[in-house]
C-alpha positions as CSV (number, residue, x, y, z in Angstrom):
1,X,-2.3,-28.3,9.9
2,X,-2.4,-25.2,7.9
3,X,0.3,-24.7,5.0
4,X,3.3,-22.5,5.4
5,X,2.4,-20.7,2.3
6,X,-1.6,-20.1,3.4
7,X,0.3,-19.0,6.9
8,X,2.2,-16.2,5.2
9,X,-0.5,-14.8,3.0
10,X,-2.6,-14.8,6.3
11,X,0.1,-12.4,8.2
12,X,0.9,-10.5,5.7
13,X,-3.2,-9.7,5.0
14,X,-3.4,-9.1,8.5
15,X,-0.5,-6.9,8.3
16,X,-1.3,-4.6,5.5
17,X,-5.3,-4.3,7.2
18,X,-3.4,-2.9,10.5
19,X,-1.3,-1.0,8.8
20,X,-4.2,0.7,6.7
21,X,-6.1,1.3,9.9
22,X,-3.7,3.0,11.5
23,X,-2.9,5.3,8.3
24,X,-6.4,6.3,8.5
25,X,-5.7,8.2,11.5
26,X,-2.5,9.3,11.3
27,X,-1.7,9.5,7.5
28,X,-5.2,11.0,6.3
29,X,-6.1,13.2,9.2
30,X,-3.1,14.3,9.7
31,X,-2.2,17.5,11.4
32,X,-6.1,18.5,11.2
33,X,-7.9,18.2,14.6
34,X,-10.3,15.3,15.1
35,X,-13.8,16.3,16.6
36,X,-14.3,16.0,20.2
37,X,-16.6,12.5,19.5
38,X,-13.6,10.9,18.2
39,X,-11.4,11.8,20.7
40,X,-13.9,11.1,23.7
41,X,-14.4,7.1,22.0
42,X,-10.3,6.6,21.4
43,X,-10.0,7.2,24.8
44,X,-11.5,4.0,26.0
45,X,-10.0,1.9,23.4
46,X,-7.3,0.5,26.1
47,X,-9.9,-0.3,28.6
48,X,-12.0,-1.6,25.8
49,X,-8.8,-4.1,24.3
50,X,-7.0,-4.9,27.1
51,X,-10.3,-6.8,28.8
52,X,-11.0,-8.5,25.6
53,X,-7.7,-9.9,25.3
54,X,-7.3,-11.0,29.1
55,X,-10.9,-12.8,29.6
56,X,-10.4,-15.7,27.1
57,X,-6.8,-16.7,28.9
58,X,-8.5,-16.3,32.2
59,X,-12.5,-17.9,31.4
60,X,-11.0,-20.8,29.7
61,X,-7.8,-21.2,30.8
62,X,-7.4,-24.7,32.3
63,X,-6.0,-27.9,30.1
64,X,-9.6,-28.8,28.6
65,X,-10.5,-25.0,28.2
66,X,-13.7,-25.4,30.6
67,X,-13.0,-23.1,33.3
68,X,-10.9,-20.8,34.5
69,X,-7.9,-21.8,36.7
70,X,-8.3,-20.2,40.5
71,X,-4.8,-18.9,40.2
72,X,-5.2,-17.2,37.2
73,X,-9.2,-15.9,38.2
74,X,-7.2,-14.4,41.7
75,X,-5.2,-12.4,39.5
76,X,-7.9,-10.9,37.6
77,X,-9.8,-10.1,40.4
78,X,-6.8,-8.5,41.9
79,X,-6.2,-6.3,38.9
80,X,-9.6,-5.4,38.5
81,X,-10.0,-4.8,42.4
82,X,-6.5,-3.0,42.1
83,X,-7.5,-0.8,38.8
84,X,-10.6,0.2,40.5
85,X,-8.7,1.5,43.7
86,X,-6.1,3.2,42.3
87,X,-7.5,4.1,38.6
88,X,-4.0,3.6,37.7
89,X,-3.6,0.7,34.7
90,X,-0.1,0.3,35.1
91,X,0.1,-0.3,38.7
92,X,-3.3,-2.6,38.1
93,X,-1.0,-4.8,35.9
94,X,1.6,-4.8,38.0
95,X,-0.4,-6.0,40.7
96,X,-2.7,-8.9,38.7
97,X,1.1,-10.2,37.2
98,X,2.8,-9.8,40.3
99,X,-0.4,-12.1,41.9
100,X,0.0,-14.7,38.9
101,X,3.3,-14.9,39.1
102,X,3.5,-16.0,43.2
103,X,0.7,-17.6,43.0
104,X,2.4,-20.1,40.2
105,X,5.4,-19.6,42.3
106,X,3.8,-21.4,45.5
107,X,1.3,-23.7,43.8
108,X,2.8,-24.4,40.1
């Protein structure tokens, strides 16, 4: 069990590193234009994040973190199937959490 004080110095670190890297972009560039590399990378940082975050819950997902749990690999494969359809991220959410949600619904 970690320490509440270790626990504070740990968010407020993490804190002050996010807030740094978003002032690099925003404070220090500025107003100036960024060059046509930069722009063409940040635009795949949501479909770069948004995977990363999403494949531990759904690789590892059942009570001894060995496999995923069918429920929750039908609703990936609905929002990926659903994203690739419609190129639409929002609607592709929608879809996989409207898919985990029944799907817990039926079969809890």
């Amino acid at each position: 069990m970690i320490d509440t004080g270790t626990l504070w110095i740990v968010i407020f670190t993490l804190g002050i590193g996010s807030f740094l890297l978003r002032f690099s972009f925003l404070g220090w560039v500025g107003d100036r234009p960024m060059p046509a590399w930069a722009l063409r990378y940040l635009r795949y940082t949501a479909v770069a994040i948004i995977p990363a975050l999403i494949a531990p819950i759904v690789a590892l997902s059942n009570e001894a973190g060995t496999g995923p749990e069918p429920i929750r690999l039908i609703a990936a494969i609905v929002t990926f199937g659903v994203g690739i359809a419609t190129r639409n991220v929002i609607i592709a959410i929608f879809a996989g959490a409207f898919t985990l949600g029944f799907g817990v619904f039926l079969f809890g």
